[in-house]
mmCIF file of the protein (N, C-alpha, C, O) and its ligand, coordinates in Angstrom:
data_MODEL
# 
_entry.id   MODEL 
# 
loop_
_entity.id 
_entity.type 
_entity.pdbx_number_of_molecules 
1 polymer     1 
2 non-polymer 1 
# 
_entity_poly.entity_id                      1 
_entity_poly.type                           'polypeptide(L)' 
_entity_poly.nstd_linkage                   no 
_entity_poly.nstd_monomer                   no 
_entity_poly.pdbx_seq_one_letter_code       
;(UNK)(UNK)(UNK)(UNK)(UNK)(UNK)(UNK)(UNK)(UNK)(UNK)(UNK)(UNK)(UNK)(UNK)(UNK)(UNK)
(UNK)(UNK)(UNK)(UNK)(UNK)(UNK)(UNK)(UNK)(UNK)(UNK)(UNK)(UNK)(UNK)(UNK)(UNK)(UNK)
(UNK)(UNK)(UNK)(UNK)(UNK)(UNK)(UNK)(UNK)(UNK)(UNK)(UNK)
;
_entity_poly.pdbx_seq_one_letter_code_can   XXXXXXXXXXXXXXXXXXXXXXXXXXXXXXXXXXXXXXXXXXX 
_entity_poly.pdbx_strand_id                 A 
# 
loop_
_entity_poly_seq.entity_id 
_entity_poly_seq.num 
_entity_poly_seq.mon_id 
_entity_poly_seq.hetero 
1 1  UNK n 
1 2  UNK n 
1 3  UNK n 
1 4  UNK n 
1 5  UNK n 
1 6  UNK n 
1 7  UNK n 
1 8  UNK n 
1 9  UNK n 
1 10 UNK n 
1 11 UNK n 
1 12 UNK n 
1 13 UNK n 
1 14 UNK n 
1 15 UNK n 
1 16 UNK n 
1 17 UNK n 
1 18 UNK n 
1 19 UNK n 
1 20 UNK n 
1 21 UNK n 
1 22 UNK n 
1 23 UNK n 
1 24 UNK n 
1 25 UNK n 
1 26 UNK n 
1 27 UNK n 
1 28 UNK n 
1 29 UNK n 
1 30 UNK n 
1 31 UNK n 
1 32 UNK n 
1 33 UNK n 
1 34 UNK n 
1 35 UNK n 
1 36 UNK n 
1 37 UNK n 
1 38 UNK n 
1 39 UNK n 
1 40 UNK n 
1 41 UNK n 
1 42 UNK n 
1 43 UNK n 
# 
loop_
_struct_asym.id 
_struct_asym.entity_id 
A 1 
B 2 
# 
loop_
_chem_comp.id 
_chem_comp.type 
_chem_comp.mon_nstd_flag 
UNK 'L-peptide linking' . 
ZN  non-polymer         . 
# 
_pdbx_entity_nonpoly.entity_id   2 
_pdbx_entity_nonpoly.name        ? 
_pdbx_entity_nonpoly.comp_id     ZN 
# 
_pdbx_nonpoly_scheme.asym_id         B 
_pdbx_nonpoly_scheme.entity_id       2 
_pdbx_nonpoly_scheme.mon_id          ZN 
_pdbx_nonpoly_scheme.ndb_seq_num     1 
_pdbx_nonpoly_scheme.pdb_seq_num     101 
_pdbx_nonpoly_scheme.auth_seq_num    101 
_pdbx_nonpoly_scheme.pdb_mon_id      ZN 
_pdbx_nonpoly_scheme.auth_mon_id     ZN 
_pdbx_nonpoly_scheme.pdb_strand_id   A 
_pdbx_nonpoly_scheme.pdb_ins_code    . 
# 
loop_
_atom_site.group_PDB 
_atom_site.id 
_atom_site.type_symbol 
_atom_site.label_atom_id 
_atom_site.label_alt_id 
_atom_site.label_comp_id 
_atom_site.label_asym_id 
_atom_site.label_entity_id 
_atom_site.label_seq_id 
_atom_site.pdbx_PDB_ins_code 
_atom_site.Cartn_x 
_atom_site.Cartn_y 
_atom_site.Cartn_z 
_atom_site.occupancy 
_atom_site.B_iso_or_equiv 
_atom_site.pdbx_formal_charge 
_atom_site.auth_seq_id 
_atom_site.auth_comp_id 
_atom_site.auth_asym_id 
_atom_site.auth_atom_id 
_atom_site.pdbx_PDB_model_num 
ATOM   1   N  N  . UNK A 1 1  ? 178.226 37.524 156.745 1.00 0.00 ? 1   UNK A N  1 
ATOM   2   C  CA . UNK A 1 1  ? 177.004 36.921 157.308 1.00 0.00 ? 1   UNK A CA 1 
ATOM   3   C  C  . UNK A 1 1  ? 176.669 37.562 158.658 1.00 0.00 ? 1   UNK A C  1 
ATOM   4   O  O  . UNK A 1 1  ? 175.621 38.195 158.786 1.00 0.00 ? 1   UNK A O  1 
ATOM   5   N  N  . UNK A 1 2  ? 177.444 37.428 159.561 1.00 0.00 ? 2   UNK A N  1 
ATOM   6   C  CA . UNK A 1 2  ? 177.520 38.035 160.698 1.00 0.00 ? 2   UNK A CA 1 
ATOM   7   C  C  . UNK A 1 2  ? 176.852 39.594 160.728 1.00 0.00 ? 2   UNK A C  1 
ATOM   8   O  O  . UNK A 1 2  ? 175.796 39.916 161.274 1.00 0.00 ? 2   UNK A O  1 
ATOM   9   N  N  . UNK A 1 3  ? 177.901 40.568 159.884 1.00 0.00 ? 3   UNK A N  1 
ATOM   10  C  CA . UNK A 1 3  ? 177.171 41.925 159.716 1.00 0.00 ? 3   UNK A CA 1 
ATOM   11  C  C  . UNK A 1 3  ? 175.892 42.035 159.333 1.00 0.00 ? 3   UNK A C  1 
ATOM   12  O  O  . UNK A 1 3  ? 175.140 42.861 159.849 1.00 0.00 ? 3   UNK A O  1 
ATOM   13  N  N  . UNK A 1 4  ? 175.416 40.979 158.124 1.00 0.00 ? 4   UNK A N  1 
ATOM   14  C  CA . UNK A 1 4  ? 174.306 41.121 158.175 1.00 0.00 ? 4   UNK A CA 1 
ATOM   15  C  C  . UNK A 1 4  ? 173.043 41.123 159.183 1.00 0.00 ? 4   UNK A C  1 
ATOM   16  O  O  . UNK A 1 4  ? 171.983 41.748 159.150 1.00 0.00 ? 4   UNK A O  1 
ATOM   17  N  N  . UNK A 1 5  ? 173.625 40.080 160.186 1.00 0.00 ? 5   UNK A N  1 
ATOM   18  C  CA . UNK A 1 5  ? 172.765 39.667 161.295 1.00 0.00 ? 5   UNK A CA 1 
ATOM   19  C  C  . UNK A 1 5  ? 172.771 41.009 161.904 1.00 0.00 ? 5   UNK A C  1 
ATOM   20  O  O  . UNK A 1 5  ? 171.728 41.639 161.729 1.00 0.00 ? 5   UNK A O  1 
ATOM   21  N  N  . UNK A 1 6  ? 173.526 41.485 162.454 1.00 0.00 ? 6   UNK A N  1 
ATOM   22  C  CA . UNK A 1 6  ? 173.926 42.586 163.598 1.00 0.00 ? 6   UNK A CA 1 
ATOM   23  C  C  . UNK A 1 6  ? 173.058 43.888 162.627 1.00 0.00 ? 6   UNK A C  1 
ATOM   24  O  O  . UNK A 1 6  ? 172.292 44.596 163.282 1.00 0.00 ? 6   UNK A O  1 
ATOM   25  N  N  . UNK A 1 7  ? 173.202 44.213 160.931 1.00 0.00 ? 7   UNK A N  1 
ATOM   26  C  CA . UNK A 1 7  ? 172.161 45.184 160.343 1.00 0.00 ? 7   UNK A CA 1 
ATOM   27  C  C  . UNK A 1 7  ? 170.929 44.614 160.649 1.00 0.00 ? 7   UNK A C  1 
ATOM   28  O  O  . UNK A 1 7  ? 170.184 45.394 161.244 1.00 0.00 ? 7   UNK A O  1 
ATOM   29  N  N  . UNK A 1 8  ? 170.446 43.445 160.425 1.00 0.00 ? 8   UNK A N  1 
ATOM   30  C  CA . UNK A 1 8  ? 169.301 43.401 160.864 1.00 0.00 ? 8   UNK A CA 1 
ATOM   31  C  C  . UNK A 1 8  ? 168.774 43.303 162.035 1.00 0.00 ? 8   UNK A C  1 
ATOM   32  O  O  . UNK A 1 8  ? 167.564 43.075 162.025 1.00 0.00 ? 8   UNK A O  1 
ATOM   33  N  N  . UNK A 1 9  ? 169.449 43.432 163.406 1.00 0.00 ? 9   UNK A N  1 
ATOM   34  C  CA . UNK A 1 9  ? 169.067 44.075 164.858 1.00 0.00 ? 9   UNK A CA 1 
ATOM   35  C  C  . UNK A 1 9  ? 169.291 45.692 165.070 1.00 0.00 ? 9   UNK A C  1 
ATOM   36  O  O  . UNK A 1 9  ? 168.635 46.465 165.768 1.00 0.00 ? 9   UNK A O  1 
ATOM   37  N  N  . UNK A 1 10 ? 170.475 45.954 164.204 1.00 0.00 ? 10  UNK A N  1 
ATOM   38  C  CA . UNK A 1 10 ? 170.124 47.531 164.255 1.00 0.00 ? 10  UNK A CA 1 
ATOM   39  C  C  . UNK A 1 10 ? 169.468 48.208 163.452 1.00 0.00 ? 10  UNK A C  1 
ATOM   40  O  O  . UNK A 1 10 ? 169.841 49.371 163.301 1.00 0.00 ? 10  UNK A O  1 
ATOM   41  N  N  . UNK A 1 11 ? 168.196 47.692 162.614 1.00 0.00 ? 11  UNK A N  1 
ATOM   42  C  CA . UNK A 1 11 ? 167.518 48.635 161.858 1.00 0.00 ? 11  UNK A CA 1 
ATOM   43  C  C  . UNK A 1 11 ? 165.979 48.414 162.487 1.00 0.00 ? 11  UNK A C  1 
ATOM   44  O  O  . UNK A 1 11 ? 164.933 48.876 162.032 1.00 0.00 ? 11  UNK A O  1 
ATOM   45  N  N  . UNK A 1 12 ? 166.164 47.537 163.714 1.00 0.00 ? 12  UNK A N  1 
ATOM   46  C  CA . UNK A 1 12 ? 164.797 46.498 163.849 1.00 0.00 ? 12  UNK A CA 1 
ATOM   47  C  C  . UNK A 1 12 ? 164.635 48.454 164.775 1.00 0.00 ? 12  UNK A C  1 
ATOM   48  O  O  . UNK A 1 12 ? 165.394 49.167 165.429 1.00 0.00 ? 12  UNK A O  1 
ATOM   49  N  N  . UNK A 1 13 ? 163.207 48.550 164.271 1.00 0.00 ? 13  UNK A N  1 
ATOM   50  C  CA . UNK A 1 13 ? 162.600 49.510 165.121 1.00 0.00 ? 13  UNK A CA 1 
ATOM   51  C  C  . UNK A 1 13 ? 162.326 49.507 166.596 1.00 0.00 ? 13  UNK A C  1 
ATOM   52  O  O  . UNK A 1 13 ? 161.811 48.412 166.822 1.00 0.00 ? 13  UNK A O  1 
ATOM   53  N  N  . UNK A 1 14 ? 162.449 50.441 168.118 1.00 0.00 ? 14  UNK A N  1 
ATOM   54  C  CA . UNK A 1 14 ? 162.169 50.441 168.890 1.00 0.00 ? 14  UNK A CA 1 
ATOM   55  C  C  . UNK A 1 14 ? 161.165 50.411 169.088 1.00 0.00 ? 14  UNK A C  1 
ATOM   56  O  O  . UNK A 1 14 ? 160.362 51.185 168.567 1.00 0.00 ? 14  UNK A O  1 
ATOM   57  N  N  . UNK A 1 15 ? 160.843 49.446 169.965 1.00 0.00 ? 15  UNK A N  1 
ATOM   58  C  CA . UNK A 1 15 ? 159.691 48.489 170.842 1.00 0.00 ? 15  UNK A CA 1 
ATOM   59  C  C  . UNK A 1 15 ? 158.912 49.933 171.411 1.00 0.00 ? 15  UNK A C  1 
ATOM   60  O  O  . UNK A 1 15 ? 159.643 50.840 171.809 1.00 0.00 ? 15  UNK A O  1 
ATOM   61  N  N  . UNK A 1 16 ? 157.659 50.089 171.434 1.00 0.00 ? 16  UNK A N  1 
ATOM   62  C  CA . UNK A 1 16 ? 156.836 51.473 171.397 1.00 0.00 ? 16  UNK A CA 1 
ATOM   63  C  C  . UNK A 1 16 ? 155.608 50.408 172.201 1.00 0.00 ? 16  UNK A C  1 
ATOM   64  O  O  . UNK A 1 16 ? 155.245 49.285 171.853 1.00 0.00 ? 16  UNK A O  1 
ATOM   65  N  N  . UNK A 1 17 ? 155.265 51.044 173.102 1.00 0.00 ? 17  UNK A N  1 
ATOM   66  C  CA . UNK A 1 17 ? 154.131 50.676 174.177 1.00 0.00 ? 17  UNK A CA 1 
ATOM   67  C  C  . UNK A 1 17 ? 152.821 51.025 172.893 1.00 0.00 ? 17  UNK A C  1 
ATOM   68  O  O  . UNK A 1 17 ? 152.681 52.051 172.228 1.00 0.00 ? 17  UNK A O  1 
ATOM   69  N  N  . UNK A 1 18 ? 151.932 49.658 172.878 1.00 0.00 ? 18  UNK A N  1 
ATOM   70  C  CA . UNK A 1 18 ? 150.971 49.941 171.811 1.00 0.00 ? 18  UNK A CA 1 
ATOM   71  C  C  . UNK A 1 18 ? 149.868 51.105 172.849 1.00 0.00 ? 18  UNK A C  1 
ATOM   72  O  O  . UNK A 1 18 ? 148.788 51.371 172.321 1.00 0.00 ? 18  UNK A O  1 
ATOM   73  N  N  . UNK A 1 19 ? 149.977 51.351 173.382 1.00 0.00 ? 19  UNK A N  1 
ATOM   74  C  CA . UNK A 1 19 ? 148.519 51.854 174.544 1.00 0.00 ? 19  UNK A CA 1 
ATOM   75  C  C  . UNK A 1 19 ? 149.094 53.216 174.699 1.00 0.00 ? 19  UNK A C  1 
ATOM   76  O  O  . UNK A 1 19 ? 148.420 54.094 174.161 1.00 0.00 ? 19  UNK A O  1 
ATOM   77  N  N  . UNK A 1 20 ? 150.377 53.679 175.417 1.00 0.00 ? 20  UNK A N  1 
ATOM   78  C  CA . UNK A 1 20 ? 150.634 54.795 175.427 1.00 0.00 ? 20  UNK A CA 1 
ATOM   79  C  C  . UNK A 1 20 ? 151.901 55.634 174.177 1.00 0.00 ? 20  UNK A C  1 
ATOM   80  O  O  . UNK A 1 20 ? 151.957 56.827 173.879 1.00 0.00 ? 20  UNK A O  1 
ATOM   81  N  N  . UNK A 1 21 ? 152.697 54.591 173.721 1.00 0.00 ? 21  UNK A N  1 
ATOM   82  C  CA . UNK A 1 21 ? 153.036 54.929 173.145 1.00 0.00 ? 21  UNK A CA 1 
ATOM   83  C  C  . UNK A 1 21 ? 154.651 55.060 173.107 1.00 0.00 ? 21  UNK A C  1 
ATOM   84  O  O  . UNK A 1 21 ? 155.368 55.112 172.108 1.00 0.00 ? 21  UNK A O  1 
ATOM   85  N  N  . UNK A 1 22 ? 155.115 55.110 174.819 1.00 0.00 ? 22  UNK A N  1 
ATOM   86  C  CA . UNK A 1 22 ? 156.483 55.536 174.642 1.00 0.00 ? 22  UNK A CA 1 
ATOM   87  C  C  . UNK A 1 22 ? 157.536 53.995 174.870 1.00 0.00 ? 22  UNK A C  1 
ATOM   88  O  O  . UNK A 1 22 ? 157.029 52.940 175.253 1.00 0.00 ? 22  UNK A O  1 
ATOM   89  N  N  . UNK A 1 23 ? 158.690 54.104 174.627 1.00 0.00 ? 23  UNK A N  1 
ATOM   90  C  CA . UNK A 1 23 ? 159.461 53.040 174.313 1.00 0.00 ? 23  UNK A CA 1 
ATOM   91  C  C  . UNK A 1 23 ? 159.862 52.072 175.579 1.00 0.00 ? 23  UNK A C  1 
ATOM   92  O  O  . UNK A 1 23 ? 160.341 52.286 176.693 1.00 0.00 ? 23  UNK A O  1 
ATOM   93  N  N  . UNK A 1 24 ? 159.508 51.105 174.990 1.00 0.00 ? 24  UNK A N  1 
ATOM   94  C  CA . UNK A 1 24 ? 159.817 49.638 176.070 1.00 0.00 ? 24  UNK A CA 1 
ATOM   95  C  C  . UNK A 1 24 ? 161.318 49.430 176.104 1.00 0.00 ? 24  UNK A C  1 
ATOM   96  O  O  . UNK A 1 24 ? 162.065 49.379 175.127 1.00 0.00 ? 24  UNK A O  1 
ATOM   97  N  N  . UNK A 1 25 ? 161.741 49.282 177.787 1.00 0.00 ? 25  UNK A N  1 
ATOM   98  C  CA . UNK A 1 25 ? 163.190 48.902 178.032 1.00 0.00 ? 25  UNK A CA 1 
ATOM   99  C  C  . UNK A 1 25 ? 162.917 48.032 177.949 1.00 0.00 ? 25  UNK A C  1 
ATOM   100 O  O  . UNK A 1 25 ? 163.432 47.712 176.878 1.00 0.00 ? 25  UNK A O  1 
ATOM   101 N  N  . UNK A 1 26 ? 162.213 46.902 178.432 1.00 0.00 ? 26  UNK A N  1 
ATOM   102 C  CA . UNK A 1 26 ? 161.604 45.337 178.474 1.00 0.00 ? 26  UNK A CA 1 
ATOM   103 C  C  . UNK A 1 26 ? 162.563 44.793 177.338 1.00 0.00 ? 26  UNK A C  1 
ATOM   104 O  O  . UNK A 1 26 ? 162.381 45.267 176.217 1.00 0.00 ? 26  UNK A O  1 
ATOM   105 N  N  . UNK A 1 27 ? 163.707 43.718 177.523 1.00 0.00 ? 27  UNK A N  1 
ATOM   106 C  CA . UNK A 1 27 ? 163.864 42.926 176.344 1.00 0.00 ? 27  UNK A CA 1 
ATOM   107 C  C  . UNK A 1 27 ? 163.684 41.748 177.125 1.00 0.00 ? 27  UNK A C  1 
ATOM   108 O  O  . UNK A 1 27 ? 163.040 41.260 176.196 1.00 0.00 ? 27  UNK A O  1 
ATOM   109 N  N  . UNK A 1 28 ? 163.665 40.878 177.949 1.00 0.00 ? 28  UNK A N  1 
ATOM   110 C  CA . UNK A 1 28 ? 162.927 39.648 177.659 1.00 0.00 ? 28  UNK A CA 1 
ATOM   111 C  C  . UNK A 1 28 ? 161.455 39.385 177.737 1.00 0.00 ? 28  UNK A C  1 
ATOM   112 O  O  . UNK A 1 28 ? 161.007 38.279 178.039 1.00 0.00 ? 28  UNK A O  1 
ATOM   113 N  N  . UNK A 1 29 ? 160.626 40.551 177.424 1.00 0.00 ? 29  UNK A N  1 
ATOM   114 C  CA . UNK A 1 29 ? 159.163 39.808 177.148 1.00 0.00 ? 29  UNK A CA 1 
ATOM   115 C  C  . UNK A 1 29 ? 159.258 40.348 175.536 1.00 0.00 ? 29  UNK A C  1 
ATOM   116 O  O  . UNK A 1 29 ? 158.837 41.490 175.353 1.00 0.00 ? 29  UNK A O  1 
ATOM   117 N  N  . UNK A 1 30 ? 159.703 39.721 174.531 1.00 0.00 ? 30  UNK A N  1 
ATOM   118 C  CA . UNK A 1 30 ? 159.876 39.919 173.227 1.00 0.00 ? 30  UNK A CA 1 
ATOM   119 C  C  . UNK A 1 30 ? 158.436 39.922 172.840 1.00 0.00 ? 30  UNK A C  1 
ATOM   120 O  O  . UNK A 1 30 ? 158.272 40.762 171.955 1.00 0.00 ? 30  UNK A O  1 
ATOM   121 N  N  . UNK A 1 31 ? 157.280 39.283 173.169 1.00 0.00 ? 31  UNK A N  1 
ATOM   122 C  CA . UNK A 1 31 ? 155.772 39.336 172.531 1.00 0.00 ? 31  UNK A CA 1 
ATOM   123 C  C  . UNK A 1 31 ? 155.286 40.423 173.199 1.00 0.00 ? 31  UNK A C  1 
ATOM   124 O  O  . UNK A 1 31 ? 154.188 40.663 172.696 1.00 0.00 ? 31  UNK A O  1 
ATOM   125 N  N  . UNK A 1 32 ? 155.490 41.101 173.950 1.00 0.00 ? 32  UNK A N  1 
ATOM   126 C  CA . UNK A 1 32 ? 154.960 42.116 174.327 1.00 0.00 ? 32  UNK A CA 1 
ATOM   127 C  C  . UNK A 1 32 ? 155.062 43.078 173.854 1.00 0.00 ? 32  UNK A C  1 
ATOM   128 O  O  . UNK A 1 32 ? 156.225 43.480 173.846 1.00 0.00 ? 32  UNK A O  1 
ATOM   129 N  N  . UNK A 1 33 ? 154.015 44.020 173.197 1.00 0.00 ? 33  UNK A N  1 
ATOM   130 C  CA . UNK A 1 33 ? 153.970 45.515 173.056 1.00 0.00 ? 33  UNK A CA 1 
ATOM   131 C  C  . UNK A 1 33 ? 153.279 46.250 173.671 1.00 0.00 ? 33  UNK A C  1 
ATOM   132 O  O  . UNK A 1 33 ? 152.608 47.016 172.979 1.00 0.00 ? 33  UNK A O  1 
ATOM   133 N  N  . UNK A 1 34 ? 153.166 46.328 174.798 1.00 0.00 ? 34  UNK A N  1 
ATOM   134 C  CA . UNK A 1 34 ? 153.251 46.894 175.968 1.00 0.00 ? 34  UNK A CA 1 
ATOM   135 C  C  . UNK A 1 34 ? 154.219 47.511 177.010 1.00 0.00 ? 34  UNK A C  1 
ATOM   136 O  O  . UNK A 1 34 ? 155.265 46.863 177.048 1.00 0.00 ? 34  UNK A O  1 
ATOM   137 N  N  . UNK A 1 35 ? 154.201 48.433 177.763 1.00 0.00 ? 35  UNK A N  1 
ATOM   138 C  CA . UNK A 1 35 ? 154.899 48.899 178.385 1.00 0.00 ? 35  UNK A CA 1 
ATOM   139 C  C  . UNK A 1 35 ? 154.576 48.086 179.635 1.00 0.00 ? 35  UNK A C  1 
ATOM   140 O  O  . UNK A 1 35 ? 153.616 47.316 179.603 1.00 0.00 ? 35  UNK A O  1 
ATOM   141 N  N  . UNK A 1 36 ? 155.290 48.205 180.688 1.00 0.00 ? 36  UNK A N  1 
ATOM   142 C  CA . UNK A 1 36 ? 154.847 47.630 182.106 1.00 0.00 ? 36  UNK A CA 1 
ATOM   143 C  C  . UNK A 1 36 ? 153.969 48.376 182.995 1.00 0.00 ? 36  UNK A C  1 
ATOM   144 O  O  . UNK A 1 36 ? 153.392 47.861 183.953 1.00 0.00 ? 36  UNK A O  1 
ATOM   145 N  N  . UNK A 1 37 ? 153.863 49.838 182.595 1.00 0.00 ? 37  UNK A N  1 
ATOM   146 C  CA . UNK A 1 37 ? 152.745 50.956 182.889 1.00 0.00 ? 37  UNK A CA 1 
ATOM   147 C  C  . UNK A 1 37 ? 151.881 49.617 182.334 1.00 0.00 ? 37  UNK A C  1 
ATOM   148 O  O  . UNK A 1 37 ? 151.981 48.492 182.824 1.00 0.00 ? 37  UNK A O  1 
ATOM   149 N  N  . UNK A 1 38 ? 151.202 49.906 181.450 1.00 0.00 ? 38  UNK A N  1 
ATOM   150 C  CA . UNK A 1 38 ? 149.884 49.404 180.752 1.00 0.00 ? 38  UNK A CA 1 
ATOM   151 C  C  . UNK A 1 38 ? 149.538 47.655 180.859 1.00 0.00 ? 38  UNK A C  1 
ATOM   152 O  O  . UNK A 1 38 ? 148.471 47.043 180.811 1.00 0.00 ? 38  UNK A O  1 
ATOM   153 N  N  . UNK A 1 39 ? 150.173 47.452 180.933 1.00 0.00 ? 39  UNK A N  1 
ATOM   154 C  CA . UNK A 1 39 ? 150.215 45.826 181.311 1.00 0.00 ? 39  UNK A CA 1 
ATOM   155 C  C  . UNK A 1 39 ? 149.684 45.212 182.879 1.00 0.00 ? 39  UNK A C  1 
ATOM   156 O  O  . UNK A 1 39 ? 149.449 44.146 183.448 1.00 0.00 ? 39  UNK A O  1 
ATOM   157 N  N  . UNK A 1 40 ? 149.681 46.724 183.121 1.00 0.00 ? 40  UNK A N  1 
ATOM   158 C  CA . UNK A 1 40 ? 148.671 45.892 184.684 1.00 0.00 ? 40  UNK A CA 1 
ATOM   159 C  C  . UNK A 1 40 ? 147.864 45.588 184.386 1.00 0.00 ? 40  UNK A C  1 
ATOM   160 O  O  . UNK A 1 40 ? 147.638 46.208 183.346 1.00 0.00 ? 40  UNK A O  1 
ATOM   161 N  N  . UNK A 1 41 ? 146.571 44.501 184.722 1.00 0.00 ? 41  UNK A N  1 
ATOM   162 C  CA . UNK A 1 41 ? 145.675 44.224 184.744 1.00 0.00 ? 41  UNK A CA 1 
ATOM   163 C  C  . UNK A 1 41 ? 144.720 45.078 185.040 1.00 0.00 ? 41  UNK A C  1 
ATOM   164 O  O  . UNK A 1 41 ? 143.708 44.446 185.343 1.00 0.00 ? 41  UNK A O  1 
ATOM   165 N  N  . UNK A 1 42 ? 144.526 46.456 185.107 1.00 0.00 ? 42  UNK A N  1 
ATOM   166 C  CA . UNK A 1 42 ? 143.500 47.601 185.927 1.00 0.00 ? 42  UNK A CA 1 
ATOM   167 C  C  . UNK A 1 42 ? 141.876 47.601 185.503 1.00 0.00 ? 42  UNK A C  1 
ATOM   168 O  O  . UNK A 1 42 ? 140.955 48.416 185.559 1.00 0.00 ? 42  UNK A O  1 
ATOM   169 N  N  . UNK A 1 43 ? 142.006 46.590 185.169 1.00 0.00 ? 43  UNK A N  1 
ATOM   170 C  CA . UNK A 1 43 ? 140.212 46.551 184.467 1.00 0.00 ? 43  UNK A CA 1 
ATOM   171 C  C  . UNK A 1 43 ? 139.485 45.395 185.900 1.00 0.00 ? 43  UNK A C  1 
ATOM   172 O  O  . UNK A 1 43 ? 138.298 45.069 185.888 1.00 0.00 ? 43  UNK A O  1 
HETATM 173 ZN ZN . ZN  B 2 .  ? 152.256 52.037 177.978 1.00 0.00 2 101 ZN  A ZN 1 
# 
């Protein structure tokens, strides 16, 4: 049961900034697909 859990966190794909593209260190904003680049407010 266990292994299974742990295959299904290591097959889960890396978190990819939807705007630019490159990979989020961010693990506690889990709803975010964003990078912290792009997540400023700049508008
Ligand atoms: Zn980004």
């Amino acid at each position: 049961m266990l292994i299974n859990v742990l295959e299904f966190f290591r097959n889960l794909p890396k978190k990819k900034c939807q705007e630019c593209g490159q990979d989020i260190n961010e693990q506690a904003d889990c709803y975010i697909n964003i990078c912290t680049e792009c997540d400023h407010p700049a508008r």
